[in-house]
N, C-alpha and C positions, 0 to 999 in steps of 0.2 A: 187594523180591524180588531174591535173589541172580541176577545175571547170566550167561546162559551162555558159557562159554568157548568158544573159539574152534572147537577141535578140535571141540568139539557142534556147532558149526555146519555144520562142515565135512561130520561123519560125517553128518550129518542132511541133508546134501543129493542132491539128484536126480540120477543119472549124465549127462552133455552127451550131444545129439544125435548121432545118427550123421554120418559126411561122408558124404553121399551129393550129390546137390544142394544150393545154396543155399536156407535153407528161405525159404518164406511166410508165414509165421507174423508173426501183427497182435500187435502189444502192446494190453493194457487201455486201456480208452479213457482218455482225459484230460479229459471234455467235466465241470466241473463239478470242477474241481482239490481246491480247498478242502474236501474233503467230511467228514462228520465219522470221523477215520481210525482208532479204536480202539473197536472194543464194550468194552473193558476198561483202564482206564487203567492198572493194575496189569502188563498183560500187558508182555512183552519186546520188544522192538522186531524185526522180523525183517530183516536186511542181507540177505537175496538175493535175487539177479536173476534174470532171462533178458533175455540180449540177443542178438538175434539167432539166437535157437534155443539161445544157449550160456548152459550154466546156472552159475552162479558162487557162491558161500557170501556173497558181500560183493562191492561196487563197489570193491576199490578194487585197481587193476592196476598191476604193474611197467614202469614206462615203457622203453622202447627206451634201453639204453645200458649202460654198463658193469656195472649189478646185473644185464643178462640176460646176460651175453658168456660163459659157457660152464657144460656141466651141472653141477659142484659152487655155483653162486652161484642159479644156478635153482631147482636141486633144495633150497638155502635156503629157499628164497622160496616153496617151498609150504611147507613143512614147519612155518613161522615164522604161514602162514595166509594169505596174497595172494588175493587173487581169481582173478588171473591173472595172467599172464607174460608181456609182448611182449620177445621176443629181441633180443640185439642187431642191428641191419642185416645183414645180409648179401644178397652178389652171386656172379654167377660165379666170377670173378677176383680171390683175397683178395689175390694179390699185387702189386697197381697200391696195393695199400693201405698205406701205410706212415707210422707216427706217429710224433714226436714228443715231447719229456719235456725239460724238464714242458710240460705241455699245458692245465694249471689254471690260474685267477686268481682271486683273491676279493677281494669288495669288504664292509667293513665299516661299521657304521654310525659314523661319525666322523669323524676327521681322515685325510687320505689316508695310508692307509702303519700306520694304528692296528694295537694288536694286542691292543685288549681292547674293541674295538666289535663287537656282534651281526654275523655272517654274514648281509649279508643280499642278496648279488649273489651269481652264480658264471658263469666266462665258460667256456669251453671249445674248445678247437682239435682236439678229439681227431675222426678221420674214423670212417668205420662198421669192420665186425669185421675185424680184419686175420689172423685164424684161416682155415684152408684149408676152404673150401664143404663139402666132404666129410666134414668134422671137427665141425663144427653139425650137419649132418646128422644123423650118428649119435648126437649127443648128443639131437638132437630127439626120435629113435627110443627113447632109454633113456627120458629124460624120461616118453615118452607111456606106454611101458613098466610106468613102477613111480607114474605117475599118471593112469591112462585115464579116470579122471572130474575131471580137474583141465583150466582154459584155459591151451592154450599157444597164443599167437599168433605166427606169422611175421613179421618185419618184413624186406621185400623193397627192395632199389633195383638200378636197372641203367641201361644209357646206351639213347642212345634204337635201338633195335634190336629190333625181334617178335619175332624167335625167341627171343634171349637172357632176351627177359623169360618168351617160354612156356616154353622150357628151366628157368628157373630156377623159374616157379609149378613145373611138373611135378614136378622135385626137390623142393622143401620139402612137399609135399602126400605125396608118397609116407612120407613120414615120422610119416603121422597127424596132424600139427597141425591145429586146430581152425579156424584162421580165420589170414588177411593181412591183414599192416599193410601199407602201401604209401608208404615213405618219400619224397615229394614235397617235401620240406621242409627238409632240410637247409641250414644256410644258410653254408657254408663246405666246403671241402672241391675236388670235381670239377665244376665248373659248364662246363666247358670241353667235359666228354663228355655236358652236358645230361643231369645225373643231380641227382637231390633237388631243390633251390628252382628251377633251371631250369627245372624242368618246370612246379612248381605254381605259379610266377609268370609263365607263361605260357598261358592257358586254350586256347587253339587248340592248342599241343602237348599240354595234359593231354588233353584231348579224347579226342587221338587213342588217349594211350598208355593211359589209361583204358578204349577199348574194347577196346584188346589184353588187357588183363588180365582186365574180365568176361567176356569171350568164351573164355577161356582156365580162369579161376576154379573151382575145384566148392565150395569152404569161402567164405563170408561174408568180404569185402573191405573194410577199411576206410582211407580214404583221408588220410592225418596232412597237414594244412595249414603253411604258411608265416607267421606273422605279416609279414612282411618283403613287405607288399603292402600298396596303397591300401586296397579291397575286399575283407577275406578270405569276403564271402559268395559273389563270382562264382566263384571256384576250387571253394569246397563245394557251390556248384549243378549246375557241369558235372560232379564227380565223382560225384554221388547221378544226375544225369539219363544217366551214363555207365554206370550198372550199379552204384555201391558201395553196400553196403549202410550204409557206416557214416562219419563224419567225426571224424578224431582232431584235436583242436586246445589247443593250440597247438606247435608246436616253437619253439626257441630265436629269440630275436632278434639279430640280426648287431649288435655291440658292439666299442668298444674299453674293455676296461676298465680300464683308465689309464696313468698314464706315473710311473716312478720317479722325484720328483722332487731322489733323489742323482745317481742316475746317468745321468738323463736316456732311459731306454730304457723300451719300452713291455712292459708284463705280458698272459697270460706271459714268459717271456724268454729263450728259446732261443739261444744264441750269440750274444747282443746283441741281435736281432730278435724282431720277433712280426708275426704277422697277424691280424684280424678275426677274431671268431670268435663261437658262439651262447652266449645271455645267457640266464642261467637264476635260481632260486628266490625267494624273497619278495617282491625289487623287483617280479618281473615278472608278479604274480598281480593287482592291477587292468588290467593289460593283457589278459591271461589272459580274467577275465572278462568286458572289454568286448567282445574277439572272441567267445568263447562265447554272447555274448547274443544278439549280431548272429546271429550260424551259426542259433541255437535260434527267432529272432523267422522268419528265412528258412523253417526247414524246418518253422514251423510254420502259417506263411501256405501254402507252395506243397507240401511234402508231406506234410501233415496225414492225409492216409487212407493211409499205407503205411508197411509196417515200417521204419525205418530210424533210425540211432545214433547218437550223441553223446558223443565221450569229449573230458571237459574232461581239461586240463592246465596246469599253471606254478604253482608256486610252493606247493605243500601238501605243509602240513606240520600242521596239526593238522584235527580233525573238523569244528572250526568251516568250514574253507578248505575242505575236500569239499562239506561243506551248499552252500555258497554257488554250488558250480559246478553241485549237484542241483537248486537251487533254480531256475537258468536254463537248466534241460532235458537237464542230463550227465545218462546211465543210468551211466558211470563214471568214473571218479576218476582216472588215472594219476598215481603218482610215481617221478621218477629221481633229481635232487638232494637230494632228502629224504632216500632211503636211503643215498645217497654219503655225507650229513651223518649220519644217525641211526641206520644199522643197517637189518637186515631188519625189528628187530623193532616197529620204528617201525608195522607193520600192527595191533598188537594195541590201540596207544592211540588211534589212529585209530579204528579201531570201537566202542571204548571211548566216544571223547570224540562218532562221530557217533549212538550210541544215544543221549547224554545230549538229544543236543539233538533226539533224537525224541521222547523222552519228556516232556520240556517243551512240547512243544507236539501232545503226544498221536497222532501218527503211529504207527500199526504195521507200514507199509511204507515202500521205498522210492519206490514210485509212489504215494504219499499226498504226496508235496509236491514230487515232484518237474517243474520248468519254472514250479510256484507262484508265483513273484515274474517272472515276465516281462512278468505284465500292468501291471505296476506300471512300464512302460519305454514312455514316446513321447517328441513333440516338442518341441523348445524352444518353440515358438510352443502347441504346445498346454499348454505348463505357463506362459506368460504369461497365458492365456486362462483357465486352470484357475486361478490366482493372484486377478485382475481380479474374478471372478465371488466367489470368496470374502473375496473384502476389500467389497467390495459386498454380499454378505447381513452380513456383521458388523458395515458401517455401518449397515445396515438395523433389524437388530435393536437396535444402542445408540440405534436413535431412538427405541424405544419404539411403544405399539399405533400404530394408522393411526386405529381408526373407535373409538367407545365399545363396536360390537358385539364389538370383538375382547376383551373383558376378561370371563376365567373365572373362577369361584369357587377354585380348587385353587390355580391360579397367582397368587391376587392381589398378594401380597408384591413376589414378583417382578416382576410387571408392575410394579409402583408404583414400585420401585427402578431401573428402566429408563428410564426420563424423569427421574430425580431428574441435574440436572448434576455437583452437588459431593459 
């Protein structure tokens, strides 16, 4: 059966909730994952969601960064077919912001310094939008404009200060956007003014700045994590038990991504110098998903009966990379280096390659497998234990019956070859 394109998916979808309050609204239950997910095995796979009241054609969302940093790259990014769009960062004050060039590093598979090894690192030093508040603004405003049933999300950061942060939800909300990211994550940049990992590496501060915000919120809040922590479940527990509806994880891991070993200076290399900076694509996608599981085994122990959401992140770049983060409880998908690397249009093969592999295993939605493989995750001592006991029934059965009663007509063969030694 020919496959619907994209655009059918799109037009064929439900217009997003109104902003009025954050909704209440329960997702389908989950009790009973595996179920059998297709009347039709023939039938198309369906990519859409609701998450959080917000209804999207397909999981897979524009990550926070330079593919969202101003309306001609957004306005891309629906057009191309995105699920959704998280903006680039922005705060009050774009002009404390100032970058950098170059501001990239990449790390290949090979020898250091190759220049025909796979991509499969990317470092970056770049800080959030260095564009004037007022100037996203209004781009948010066209955006919502000439796409009122398309996700746009905000992606917010500020120093630690109430008003500034409710000054700035206020601004971005008036603009119609759909939902807040809440950049706690950053892991370079202003840590001095306790903005981005400062905060989320700190749970007594997130706490606090966490209730400024849902107290403040009326659109669905999601709270983007730090990997750059012992724990990243305790930062995603205070931000869900703080009001957020939702947990973006992962952002970048603080990196040096290496040193030129002509000229002895570190990459990037800005005036002979560089700094520390977050570490992104391929490499960092088992990491990726070892946080995600953790996040997903948390929110599935302690908040099992309430709406709330999971955006995986790091390092996807094909359908298979989506699955895997759907599989350990993502409702979406965000990519930034992937489109840095691929294009916008990188969303088409993406849906492409995550229907193939619904249709191999006969799913019609995305809540037909999605958080599926989490149960398949304990402990070391319990997979020594699970080990021990199956090496023990298999000696068991190579010893062959126990009693004469145990020997049935069907199996006799078999039984008799079971005691046979050589």
């Amino acid at each position: 059966m020919a496959s619907l394109n994209l655009n059918q998916i799109i037009s064929n979808s439900n217009t997003s909730f109104a902003v009025n309050r954050r909704p209440g609204l329960r997702l389908p239950s989950r009790i009973g994952l595996r179920v059998l997910a297709s009347a039709s095995a023939s039938a198309e796979p369906d990519l859409s969601i609701t998450v959080n009241g917000l209804q999207m054609p397909n999981p897979f969302v524009i990550g926070s960064g330079p593919p969202g940093t101003n309306y001609t790259v957004m306005k891309r990014a629906f057009d191309e077919g995105w699920g959704a769009v998280v903006a680039k960062t922005v705060s009050l004050d774009a002009a404390k912001v100032i970058n950098v060039t170059p501001r990239y590093a990449r790390l290949r598979a090979g020898a250091n310094g190759s220049a025909k090894g796979q991509i499969i690192g990317w470092e970056n030093i770049e800080l959030i939008s260095d564009r004037p508040l007022e100037t996203m603004l209004k781009e948010f405003k066209q955006l919502k404009a000439l796409y009122p049933d398309r996700i746009l999300i905000a992606s917010i950061m500020e120093e630690y200060n109430k008003a500034a942060w409710e000054e700035l939800i206020d601004r971005v909300e008036e603009t119609g956007i759909d939902a807040i990211e809440v950049n706690f994550s950053c892991p370079h940049g202003m840590p001095e003014r306790k903005m981005g990992a400062a905060v989320g590496q700190d749970c007594r501060l997130l706490e606090e700045v966490c209730g400024w915000i849902n107290a403040k919120a009326t659109v669905p809040v999601w709270a983007k994590m730090t990997p750059n922590i012992t724990d990243i479940t305790e930062p995603a527990r205070v931000a869900l038990r703080s009001g957020s509806e939702g947990v973006s994880a992962i952002n970048t891991i603080m990196s040096v991504m290496g040193i030129d070993l002509k000229t002895l200076r570190p990459e990037p290399c800005v005036e002979g110098y560089s700094t520390p900076g977050g570490y992104s694509c391929k490499a960092v996608h088992p990491i990726a998903l070892g946080k995600v599981m953790s996040i997903a085994k948390m929110m599935k122990s302690e908040f099992n009966d309430k709406d709330y959401s999971l955006s995986g992140i790091g390092g996807v770049e094909t359908g298979g990379d989506a699955a895997e983060f759907i599989l350990l409880g993502a409702n979406t998908v965000q990519v930034c280096t992937g489109v840095m690397m691929h294009g916008y249009g990188l969303v088409k093969r993406l849906c492409e390659e995550l229907k193939d592999f619904m249709k191999m295993h006969n799913f019609s939605s995305i809540e037909d497998f999605r958080g599926a493989s989490i149960e398949y995750f304990t402990t070391h001592t319990e997979l020594v234990r699970m080990q021990q006991e199956a090496i023990q029934q298999r000696k068991a059965v190579r010893k062959g019956l126990q009693s004469d009663k145990d020997w049935t007509g069907d199996g006799f063969v078999k039984e008799t070859l079971s005691m046979v030694s050589n």
